[in-house]
C-alpha positions, -999 to +999 in steps of 0.1 A: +260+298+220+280+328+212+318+325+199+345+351+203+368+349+174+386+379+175+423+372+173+419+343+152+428+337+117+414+316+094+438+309+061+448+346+055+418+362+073+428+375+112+398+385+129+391+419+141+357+429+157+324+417+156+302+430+135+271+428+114+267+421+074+251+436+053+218+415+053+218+424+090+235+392+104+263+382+130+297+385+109+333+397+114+353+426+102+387+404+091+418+419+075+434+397+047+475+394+046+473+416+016+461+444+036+421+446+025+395+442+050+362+424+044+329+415+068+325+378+066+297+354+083+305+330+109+299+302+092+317+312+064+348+318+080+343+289+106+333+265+073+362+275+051+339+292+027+359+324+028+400+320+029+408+356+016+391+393+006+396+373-028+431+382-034+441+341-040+412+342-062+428+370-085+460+354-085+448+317-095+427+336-127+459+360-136+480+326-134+459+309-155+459+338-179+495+340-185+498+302-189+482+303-227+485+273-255+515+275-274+519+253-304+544+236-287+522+225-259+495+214-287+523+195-306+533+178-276+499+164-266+490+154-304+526+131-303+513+120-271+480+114-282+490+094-315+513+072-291+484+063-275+463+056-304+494+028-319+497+016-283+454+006-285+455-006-320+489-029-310+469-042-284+435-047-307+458-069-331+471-091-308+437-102-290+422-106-324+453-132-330+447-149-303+410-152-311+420-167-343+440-190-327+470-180-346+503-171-338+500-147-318+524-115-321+551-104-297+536-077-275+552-044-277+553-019-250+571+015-241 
């Protein structure tokens, strides 16, 4: 069975020409919407496996670079993080009262 997928796109890769990869199997010459070209097997594009020349890919890791710790962001998760830890120990207390069978504290949540 033999496809024709020239025309289609597949995420940001449109379809040229057949063609043939470079370990001598049945691929497709597909330009990305950035402009670069790249051979892809059919079952790659047909799969999913390949959604660019790797452009999103560059973007996502460039993202990710600029987005560094601050000491803000580490100040914010250690108050979280305490809040948390006060929030457990609350709870702790009170099922140990009620083991004991003594009066039992008044719960306190956010």
């Amino acid at each position: 069975m033999t496809y024709d997928l020239t025309g289609q796109k597949f995420s940001h890769l449109t379809v040229l020409e057949e063609t043939k990869t470079p370990d001598d199997r049945k691929g497709w010459k597909c330009k990305c919407d950035c402009g670069n070209t790249v051979i892809v097997r059919t079952n790659h594009l047909t799969s999913g496996h390949y959604i660019s020349c790797g452009c999103t890919k560059r973007v996502e890791t460039e993202e990710k670079k600029r987005k560094k710790h601050t000491y803000e962001d580490l100040r914010e998760k250690n108050a979280n993080m305490e809040k948390v830890i006060k929030d457990m120990y609350a709870e702790v207390e009170y099922w140990k009262a009620k083991a004991d069978k003594k009066e039992i504290p008044e719960r306190r949540y956010p």
